[in-house]
SELUM-670098 format. One line per field, with one value per residue (C-alpha): residue in three letters; residue number from 1; x, y, z. Coordinates in steps of 0.1 Angstrom, whole numbers, plus 5000, padded with zeros to 4 digits. Layout:
N
r	[ALA | ...];
k	[NUM | ...];
xx	[X | ...];
yy	[Y | ...];
zz	[Z | ...];
END
This chain:
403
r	[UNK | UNK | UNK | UNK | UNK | UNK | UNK | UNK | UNK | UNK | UNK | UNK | UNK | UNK | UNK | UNK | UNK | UNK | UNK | UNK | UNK | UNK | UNK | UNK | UNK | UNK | UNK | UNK | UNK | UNK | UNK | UNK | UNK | UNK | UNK | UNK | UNK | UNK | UNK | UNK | UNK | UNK | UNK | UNK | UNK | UNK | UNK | UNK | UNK | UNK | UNK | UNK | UNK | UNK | UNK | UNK | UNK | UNK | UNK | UNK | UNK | UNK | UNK | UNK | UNK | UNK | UNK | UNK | UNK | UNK | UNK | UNK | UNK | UNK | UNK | UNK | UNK | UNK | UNK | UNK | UNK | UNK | UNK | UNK | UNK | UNK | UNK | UNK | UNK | UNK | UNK | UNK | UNK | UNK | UNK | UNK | UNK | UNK | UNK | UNK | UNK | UNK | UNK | UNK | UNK | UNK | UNK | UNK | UNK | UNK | UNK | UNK | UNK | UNK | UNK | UNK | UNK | UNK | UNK | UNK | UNK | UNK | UNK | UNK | UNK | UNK | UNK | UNK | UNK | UNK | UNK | UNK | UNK | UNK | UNK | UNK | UNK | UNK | UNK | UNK | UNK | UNK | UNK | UNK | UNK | UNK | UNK | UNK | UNK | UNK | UNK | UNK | UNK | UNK | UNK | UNK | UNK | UNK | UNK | UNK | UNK | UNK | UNK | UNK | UNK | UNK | UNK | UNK | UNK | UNK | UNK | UNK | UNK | UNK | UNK | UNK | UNK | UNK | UNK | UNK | UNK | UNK | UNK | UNK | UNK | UNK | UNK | UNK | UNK | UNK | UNK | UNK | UNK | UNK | UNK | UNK | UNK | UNK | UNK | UNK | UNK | UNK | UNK | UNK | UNK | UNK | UNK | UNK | UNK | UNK | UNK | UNK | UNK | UNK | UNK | UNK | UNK | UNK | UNK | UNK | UNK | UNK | UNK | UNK | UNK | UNK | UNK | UNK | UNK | UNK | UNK | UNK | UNK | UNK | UNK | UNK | UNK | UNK | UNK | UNK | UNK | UNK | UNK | UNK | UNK | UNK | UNK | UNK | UNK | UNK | UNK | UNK | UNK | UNK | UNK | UNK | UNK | UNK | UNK | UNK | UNK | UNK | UNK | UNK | UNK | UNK | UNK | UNK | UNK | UNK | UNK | UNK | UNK | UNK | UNK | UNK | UNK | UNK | UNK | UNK | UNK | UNK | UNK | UNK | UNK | UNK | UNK | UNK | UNK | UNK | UNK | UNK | UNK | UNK | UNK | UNK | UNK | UNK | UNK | UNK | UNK | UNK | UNK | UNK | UNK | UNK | UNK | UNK | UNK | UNK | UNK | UNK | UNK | UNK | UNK | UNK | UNK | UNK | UNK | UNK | UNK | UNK | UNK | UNK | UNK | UNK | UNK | UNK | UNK | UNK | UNK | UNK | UNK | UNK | UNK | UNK | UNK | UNK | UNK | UNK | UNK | UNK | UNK | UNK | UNK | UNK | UNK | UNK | UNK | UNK | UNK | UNK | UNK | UNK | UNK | UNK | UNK | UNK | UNK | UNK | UNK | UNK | UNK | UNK | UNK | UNK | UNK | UNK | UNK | UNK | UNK | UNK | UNK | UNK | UNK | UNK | UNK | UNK | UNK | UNK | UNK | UNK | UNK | UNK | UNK | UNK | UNK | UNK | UNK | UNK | UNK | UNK | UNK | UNK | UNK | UNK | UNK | UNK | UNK | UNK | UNK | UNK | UNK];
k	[1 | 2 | 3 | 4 | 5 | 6 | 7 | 8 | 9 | 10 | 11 | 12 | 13 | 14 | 15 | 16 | 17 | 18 | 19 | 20 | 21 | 22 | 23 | 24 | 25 | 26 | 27 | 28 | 29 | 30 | 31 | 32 | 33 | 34 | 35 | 36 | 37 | 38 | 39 | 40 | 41 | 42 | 43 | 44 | 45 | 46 | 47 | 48 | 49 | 50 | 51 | 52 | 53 | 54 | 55 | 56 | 57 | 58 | 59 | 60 | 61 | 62 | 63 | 64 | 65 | 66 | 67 | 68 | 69 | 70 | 71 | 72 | 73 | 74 | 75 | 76 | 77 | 78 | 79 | 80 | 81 | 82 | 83 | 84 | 85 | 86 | 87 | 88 | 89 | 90 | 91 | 92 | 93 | 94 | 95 | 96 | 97 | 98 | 99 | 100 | 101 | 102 | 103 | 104 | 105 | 106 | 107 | 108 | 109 | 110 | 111 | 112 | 113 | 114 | 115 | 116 | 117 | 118 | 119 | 120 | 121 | 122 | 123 | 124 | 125 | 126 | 127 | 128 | 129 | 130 | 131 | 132 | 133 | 134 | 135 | 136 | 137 | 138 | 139 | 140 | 141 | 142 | 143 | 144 | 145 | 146 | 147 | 148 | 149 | 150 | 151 | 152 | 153 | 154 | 155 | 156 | 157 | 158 | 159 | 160 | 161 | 162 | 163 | 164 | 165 | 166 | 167 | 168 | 169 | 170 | 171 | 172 | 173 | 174 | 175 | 176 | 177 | 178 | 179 | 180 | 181 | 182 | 183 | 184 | 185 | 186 | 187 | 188 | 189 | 190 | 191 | 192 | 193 | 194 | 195 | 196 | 197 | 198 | 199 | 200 | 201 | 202 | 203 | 204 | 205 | 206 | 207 | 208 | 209 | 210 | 211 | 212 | 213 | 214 | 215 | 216 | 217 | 218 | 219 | 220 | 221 | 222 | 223 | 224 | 225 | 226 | 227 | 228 | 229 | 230 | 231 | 232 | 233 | 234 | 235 | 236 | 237 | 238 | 239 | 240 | 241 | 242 | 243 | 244 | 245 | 246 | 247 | 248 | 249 | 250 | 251 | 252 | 253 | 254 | 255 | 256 | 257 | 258 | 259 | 260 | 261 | 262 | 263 | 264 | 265 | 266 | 267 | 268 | 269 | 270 | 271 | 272 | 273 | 274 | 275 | 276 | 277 | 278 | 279 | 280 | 281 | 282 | 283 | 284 | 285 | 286 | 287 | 288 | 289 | 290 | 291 | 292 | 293 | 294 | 295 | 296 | 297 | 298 | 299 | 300 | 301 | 302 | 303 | 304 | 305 | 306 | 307 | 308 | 309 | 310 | 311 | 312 | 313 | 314 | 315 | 316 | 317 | 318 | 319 | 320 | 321 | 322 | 323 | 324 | 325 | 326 | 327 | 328 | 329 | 330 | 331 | 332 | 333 | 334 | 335 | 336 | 337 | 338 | 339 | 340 | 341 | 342 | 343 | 344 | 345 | 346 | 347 | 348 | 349 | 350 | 351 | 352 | 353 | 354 | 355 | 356 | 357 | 358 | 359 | 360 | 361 | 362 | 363 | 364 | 365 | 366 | 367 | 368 | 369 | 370 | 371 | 372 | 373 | 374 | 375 | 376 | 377 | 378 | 379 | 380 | 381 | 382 | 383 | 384 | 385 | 386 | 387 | 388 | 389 | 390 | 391 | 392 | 393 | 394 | 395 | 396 | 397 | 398 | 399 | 400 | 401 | 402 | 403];
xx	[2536 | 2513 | 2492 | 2488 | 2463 | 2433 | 2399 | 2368 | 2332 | 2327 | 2291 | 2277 | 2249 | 2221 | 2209 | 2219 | 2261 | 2265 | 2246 | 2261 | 2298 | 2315 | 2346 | 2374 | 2360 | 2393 | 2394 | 2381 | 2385 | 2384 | 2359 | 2322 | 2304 | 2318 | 2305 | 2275 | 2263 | 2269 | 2244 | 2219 | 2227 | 2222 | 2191 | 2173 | 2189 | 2214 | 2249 | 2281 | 2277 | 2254 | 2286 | 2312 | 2326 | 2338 | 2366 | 2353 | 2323 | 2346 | 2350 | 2312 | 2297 | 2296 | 2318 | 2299 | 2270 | 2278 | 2296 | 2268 | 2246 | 2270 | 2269 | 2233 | 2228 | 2251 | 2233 | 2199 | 2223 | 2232 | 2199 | 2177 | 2176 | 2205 | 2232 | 2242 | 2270 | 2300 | 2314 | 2352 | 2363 | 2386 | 2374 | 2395 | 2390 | 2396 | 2395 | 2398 | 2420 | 2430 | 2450 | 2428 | 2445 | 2431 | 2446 | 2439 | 2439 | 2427 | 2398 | 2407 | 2413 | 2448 | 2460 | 2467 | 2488 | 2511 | 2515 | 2518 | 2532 | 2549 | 2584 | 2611 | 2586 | 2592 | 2563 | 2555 | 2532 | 2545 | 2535 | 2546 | 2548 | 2550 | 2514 | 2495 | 2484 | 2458 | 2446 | 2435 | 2410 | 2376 | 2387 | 2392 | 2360 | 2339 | 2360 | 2353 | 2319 | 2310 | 2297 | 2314 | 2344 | 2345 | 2379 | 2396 | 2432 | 2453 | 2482 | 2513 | 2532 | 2566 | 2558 | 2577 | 2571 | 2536 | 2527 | 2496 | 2472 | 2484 | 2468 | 2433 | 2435 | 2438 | 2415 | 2386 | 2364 | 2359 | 2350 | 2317 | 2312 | 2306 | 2301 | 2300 | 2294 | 2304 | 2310 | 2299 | 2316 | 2336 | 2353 | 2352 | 2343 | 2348 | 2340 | 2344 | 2350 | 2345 | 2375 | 2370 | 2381 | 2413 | 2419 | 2421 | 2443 | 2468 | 2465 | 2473 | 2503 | 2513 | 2511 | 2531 | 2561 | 2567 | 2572 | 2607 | 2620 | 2621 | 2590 | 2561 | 2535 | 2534 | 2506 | 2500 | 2469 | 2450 | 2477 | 2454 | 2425 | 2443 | 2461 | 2430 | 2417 | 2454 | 2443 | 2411 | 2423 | 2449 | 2423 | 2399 | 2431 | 2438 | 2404 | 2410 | 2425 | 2455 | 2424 | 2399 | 2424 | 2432 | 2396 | 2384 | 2373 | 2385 | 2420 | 2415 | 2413 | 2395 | 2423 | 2427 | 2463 | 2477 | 2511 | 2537 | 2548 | 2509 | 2505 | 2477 | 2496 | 2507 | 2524 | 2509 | 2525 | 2501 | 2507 | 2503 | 2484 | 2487 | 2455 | 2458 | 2496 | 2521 | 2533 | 2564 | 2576 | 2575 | 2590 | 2618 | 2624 | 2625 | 2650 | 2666 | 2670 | 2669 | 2678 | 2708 | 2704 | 2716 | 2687 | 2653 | 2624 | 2598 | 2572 | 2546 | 2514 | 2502 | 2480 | 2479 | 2520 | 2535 | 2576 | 2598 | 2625 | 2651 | 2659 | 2684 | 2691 | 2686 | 2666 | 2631 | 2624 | 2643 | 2632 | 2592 | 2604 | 2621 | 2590 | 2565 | 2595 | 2584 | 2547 | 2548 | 2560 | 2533 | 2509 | 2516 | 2517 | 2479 | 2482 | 2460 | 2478 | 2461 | 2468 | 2458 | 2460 | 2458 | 2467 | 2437 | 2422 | 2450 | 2448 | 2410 | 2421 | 2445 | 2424 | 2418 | 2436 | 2466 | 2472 | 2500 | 2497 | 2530 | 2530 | 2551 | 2577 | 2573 | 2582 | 2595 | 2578 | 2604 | 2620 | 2589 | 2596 | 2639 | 2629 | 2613 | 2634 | 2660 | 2654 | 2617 | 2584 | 2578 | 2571 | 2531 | 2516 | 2543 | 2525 | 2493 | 2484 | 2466 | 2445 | 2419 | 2389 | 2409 | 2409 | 2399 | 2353 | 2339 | 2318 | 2325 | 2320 | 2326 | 2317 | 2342 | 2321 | 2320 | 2282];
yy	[3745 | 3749 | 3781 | 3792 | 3818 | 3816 | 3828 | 3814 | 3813 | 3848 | 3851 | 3889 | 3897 | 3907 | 3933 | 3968 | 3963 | 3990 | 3970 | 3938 | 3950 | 3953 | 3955 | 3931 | 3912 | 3918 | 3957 | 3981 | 3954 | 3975 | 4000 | 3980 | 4012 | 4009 | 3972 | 3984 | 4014 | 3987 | 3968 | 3994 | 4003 | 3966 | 3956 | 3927 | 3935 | 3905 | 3910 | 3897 | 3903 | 3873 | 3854 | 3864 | 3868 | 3903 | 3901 | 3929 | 3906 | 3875 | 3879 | 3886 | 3855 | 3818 | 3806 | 3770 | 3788 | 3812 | 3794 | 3770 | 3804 | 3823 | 3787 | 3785 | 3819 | 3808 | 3780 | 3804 | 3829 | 3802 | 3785 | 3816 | 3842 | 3866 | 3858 | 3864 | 3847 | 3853 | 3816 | 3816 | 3852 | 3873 | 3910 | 3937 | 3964 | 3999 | 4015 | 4048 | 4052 | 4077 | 4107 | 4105 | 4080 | 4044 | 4010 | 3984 | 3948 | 3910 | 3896 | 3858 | 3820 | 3811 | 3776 | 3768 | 3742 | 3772 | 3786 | 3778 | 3803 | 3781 | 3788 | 3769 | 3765 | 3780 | 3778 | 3805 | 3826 | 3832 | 3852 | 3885 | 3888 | 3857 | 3843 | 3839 | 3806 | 3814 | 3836 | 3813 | 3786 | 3816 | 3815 | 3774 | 3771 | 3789 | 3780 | 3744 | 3739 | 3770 | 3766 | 3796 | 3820 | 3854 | 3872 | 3904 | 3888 | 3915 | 3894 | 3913 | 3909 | 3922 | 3936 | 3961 | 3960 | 3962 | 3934 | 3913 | 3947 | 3976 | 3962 | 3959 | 3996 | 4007 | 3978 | 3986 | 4010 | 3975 | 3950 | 3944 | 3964 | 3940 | 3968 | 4004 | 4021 | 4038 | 4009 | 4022 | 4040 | 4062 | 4032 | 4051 | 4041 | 4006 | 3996 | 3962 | 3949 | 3912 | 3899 | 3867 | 3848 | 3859 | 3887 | 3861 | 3841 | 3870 | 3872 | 3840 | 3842 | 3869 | 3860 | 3825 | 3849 | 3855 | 3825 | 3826 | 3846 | 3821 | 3843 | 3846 | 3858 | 3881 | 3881 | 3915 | 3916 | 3893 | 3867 | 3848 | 3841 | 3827 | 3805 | 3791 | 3786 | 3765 | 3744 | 3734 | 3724 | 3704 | 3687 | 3680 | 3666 | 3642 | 3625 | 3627 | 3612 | 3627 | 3630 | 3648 | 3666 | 3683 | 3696 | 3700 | 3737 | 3739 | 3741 | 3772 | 3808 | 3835 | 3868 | 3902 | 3904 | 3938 | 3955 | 3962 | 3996 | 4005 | 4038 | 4029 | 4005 | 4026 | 4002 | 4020 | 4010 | 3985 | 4003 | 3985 | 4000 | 3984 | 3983 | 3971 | 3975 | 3996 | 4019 | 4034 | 4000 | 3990 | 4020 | 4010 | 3976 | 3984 | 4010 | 3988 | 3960 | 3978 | 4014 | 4030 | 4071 | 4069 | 4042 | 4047 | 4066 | 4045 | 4075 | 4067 | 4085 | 4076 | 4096 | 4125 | 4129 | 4120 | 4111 | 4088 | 4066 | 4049 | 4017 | 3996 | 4016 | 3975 | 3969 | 3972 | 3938 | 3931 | 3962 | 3954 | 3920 | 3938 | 3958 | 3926 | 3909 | 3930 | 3929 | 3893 | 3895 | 3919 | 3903 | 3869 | 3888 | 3901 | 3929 | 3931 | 3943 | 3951 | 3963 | 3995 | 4001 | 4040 | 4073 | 4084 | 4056 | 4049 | 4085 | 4077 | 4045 | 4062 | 4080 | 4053 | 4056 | 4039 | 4030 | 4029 | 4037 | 4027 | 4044 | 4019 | 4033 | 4031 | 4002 | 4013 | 3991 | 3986 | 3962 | 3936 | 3913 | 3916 | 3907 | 3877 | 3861 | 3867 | 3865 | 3853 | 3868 | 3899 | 3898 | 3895 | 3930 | 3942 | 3967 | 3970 | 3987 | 4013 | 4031 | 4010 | 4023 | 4015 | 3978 | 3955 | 3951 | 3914 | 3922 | 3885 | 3854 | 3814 | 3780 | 3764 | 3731 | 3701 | 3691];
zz	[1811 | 1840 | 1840 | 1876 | 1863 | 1849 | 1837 | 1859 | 1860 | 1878 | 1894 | 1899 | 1921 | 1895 | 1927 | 1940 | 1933 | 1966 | 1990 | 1979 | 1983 | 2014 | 2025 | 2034 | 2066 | 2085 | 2081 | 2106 | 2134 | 2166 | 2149 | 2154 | 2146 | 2109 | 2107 | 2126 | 2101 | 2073 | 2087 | 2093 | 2052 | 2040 | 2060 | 2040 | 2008 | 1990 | 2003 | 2007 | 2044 | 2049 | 2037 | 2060 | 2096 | 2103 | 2127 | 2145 | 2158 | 2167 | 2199 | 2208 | 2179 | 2180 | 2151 | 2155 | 2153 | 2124 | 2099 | 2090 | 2087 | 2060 | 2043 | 2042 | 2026 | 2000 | 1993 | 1993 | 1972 | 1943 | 1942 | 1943 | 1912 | 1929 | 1902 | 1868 | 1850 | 1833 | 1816 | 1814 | 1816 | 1840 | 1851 | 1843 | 1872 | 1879 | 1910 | 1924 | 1958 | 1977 | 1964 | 1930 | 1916 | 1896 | 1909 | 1877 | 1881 | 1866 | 1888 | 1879 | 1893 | 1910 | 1918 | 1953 | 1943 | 1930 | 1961 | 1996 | 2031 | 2050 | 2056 | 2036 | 2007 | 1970 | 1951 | 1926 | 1944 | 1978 | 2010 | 2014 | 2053 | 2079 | 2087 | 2116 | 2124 | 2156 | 2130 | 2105 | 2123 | 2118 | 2084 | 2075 | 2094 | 2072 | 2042 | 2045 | 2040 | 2022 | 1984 | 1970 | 1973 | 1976 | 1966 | 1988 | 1981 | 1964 | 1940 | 1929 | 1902 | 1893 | 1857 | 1847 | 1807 | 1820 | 1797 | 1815 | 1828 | 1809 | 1776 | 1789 | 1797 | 1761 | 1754 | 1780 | 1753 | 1733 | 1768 | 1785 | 1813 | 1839 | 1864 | 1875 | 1907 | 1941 | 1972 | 2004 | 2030 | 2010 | 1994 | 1958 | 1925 | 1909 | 1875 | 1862 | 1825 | 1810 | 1797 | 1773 | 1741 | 1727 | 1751 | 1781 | 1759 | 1762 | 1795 | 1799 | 1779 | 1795 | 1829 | 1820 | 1802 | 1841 | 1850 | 1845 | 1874 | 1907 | 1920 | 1896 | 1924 | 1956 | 1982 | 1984 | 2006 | 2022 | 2033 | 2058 | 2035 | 2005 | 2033 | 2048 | 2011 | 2008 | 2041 | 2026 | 1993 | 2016 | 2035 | 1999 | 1981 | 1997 | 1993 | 1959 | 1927 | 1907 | 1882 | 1904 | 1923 | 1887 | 1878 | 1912 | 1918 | 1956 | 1933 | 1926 | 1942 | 1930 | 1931 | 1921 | 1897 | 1897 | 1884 | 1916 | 1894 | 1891 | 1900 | 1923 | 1942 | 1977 | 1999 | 2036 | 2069 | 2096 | 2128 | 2166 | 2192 | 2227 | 2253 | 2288 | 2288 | 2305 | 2274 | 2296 | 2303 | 2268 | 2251 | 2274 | 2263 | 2230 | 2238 | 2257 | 2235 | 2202 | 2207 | 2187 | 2185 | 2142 | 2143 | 2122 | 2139 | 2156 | 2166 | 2193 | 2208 | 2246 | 2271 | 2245 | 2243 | 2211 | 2208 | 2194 | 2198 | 2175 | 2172 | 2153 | 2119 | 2098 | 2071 | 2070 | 2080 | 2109 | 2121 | 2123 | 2139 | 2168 | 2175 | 2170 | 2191 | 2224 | 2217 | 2213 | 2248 | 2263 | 2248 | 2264 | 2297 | 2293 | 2268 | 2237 | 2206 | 2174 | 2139 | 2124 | 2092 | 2087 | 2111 | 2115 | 2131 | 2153 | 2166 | 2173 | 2190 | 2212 | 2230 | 2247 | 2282 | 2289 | 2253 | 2233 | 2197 | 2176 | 2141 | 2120 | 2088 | 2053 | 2031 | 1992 | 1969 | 1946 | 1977 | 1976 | 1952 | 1960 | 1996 | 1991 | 1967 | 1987 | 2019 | 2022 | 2042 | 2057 | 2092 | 2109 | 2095 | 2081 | 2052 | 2037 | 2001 | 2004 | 2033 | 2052 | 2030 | 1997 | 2005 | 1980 | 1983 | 1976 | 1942 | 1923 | 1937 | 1924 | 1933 | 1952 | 1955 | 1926 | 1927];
END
């Protein structure tokens, strides 16, 4: 059997863990002033920031330009004395969201050759909503000469004997701590435990015992950076021989694993917000095209008046596709549509004259893992877990490179 999860050589920063961490680089992507105040905090200090692209910045930065810069600092990073090492382990890691609660997941290696988000494909870790192509080219580019991998891609699993995480809770007096601290911008506490030897072994094993239902693996978060990571292993592989292709690191993708029933996994809706469109003219095609008055709510907020309308009463699904359907459309006639992933920043947003904030339903999480068996992705943005802030913080890194 092929184990499509794995322990890795984990590399922590051996500085100030709170100025290192930052969050996912596609979070906060019409808010500058967040990415702004984390630049202020980190100043000179090591940081994952050196090593990523914000999307908030890419419309005002030269990607030629700045992805040879995040690669050079990674270089600088893994030659300099910035790192400490753990050989051959996974991370177990607990972190505290919003509402109090603890999300608990396995920091570990996945293989790309397991996976794939193309439509029609059935490998056993699949994508959860449909991908974005025009979103992924920032992302290849600094993928593909970059030295080493740092992970915000959330993995699901559909565990309900909680068999693979569960154990390392009872287990976590007797582990390393690998970590402890609070990330920045109210992103809460994180702590971190090493994971080695015969405990790994049973994470292993129990991660394989999955294996047997058609899909052993859910994207939960972060869709378009494990798929750029697939692109480059795409373009490496086929340089390669059967024999390096098996060993090479570029393989490999460093994840977070959690539990789909863990009580820290909140699936939150990604809501739209439409500038430089004409909000009363959309509203109507929607209704137009999709209304039914039994339909589900679609609640809105333009100019400071809030309302709804309903639209087709289908399942979750096919209703976010209607929506994206008539945004798709605006957009191609000069509208900017973007996605927002919790209320209280798409209330700030939509203050913003002539906008059109869209405040997208609820998905159950207990449908995840049915839908995609059964009827495959998600459309574009369809959920998120968690609120904006409770996104996942790069902490580990790997080398992604052989020499």
């Amino acid at each position: 059997m092929n184990h499509n999860f794995l322990p890795a050589h984990i590399l922590l920063p051996k500085s100030d863990p709170v100025l290192w961490s930052v969050i996912a680089c596609d979070q906060f992507s019409s808010e500058r002033s967040y990415w702004d105040r984390v630049e202020a905090a980190v100043g000179e200090a090591p940081s994952t920031l050196r090593m990523i692209v914000p999307e908030a910045y890419l419309g005002s930065i030269s990607m030629v330009e700045a992805a040879p810069e995040r690669n050079r600092v990674m270089e600088e990073y893994l030659k300099g004395d910035v790192f400490r090492h753990l050989e051959n382990s996974f991370i177990y890691v607990e972190r505290a969201v919003t509402g109090g609660k603890i999300r608990r997941g396995i920091v570990g290696k996945l293989d790309l050759d397991a996976y794939d988000y193309l439509a029609g494909e059935n490998p056993a870790a699949r994508a959860s909503e449909k991908t974005v192509v025009e979103r992924l080219p920032p992302r290849i580019q600094v993928r593909r000469g970059a030295i080493l991998e740092m992970p915000h891609v959330l993995v699901l699993i559909d565990d309900e004997k909680k068999s693979v995480v569960e154990p390392l809770t009872e287990k976590k007096a007797s582990l390393p701590c690998a970590y402890d601290f609070e990330l920045m911008e109210g992103g809460g506490r994180i702590a971190g435990y090493k994971v080695s030897g015969n405990e790994a072994e049973a994470v292993v094993a129990a991660v394989d015992a999955l294996a047997e239902r058609s899909v052993q693996f859910v994207i939960g978060d972060g869709n378009h950076s494990l798929a750029a990571a697939k692109e480059c292993w795409r373009e490496i592989k086929k340089g390669l021989t059967p024999e390096e292709a098996e060993s090479h690191p570029a393989r490999w993708a460093l994840v977070e694993v959690c539990n789909v029933y863990d009580e820290g996994i909140e699936f939150e809706p990604i809501h739209r917000i439409v500038f430089d469109g004409n909000a009363e003219e959309i509203l109507k095609k929607l209704a137009h095209r999709y209304g039914d008055e039994a339909g589900r709510s679609l609640k809105y907020l333009t100019d400071g008046k809030e309302g709804e309308i309903r639209l087709k009463n289908e399942s979750l699904g096919a209703f976010i596709a209607h929506v994206q359907e008539i945004l798709d459309e605006v957009e191609k006639e000069g509208a900017t549509v973007d996605y927002i992933h919790d209320d209280e920043s798409l209330r700030a947003l939509a203050e913003r004259k002539g906008s059109l904030a869209l405040f997208m339903p609820l998905m159950e999480k207990g449908d995840l893992f049915r839908t995609v068996e059964r009827s495959g992705v998600f459309p574009k943005k369809s959920f998120s877990i968690g609120h904006a802030r409770d996104k996942r913080y790069y902490t580990e890194c790997r080398k992604i490179q052989k020499n």
